[in-house]
C-alpha positions as CSV (number, residue, x, y, z in Angstrom):
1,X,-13.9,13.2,8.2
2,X,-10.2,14.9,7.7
3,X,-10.9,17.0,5.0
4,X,-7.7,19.4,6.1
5,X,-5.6,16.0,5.6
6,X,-7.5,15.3,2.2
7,X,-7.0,18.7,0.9
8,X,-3.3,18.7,1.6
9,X,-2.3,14.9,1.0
10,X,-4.5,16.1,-3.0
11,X,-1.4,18.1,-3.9
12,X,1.1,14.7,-3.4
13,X,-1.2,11.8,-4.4
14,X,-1.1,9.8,-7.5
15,X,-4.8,8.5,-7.5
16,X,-4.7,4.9,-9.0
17,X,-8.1,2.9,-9.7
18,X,-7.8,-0.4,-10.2
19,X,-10.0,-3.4,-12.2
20,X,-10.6,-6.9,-10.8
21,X,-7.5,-9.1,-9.9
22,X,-5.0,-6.2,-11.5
23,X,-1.5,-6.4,-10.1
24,X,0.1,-3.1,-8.7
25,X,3.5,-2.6,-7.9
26,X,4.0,0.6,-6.9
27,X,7.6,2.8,-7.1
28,X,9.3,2.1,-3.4
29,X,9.7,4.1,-1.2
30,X,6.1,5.6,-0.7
31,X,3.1,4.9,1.5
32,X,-0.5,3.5,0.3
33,X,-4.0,5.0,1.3
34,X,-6.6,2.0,-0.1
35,X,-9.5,4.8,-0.1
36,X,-12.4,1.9,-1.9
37,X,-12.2,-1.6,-2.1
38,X,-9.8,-4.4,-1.2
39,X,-6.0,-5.1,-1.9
40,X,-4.3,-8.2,-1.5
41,X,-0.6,-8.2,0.1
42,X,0.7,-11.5,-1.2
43,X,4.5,-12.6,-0.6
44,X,6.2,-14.9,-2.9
45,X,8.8,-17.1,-0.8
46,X,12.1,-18.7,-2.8
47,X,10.5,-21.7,-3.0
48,X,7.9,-20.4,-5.3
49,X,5.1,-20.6,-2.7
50,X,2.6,-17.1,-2.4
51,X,1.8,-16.8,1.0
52,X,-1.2,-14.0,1.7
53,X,0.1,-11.5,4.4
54,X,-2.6,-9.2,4.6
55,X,-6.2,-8.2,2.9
56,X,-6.3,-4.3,3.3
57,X,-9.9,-2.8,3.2
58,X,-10.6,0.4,2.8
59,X,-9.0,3.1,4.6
60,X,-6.2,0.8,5.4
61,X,-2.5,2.4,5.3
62,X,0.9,0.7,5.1
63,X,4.1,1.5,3.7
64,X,5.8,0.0,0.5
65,X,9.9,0.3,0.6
66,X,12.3,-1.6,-1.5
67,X,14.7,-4.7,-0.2
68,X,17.6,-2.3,1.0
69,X,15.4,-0.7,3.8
70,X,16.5,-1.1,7.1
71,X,13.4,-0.1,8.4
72,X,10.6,-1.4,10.3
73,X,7.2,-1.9,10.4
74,X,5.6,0.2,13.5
75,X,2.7,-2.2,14.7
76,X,-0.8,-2.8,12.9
77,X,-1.7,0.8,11.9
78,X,1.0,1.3,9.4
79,X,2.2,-2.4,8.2
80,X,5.7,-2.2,6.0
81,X,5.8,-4.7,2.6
82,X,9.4,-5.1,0.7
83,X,8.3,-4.7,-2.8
84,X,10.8,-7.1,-4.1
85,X,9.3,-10.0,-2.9
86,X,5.4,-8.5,-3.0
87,X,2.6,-8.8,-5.1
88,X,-0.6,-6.4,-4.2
89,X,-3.6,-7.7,-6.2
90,X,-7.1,-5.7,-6.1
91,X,-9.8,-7.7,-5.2
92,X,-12.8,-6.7,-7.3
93,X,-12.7,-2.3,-8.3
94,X,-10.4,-0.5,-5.6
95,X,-9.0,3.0,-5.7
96,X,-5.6,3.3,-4.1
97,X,-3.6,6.6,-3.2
98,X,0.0,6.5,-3.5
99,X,2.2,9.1,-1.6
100,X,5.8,10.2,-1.0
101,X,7.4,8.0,1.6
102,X,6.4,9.7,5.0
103,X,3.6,11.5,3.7
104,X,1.3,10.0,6.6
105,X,4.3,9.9,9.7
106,X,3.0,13.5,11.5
107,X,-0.8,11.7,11.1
């Protein structure tokens, strides 16, 4: 229903589609768009538990950064995952769009 977001967030995506229980660690910093399907935020603990943190459906948003950041998630519209301890799994065929850190902050 944003096509004028669409259009100009099409110049700065990397479309990425993924199969059935494939694993996708994007390059941090940047911020996720899951436009179809579901994606599994899983966190592995020290202890070698996975513990599930979130199931994003589509149209969900958060934002990937790497260990160092210092900064924090701003409530449920725009989650932040540390990569370094994160697995992101697609449940069944999902399309993800991955932009530059920020890309979604004016939105």
């Amino acid at each position: 229903t944003r096509r004028g977001l669409v259009q100009r967030l099409g110049a700065v995506r990397v479309t990425r589609f993924l199969r059935a229980d494939e694993l996708c660690h994007p390059e941090p910093p940047c911020d996720l768009v899951v436009r179809r399907g579901n994606l599994r935020v899983s966190e592995l603990l020290d202890d070698g538990r996975e513990v599930t943190r979130a199931v994003l459906q589509a149209g969900a948003v958060c934002r990937v950064r790497d260990d160092g950041s210092s900064e924090h998630g701003d409530g449920p519209d725009s989650p932040l995952y540390s990569l370094g301890h994160t697995v992101l799994m697609a449940l069944g065929e999902t399309e993800i769009w991955i932009l530059p850190a920020g890309a979604l902050d004016a939105e």
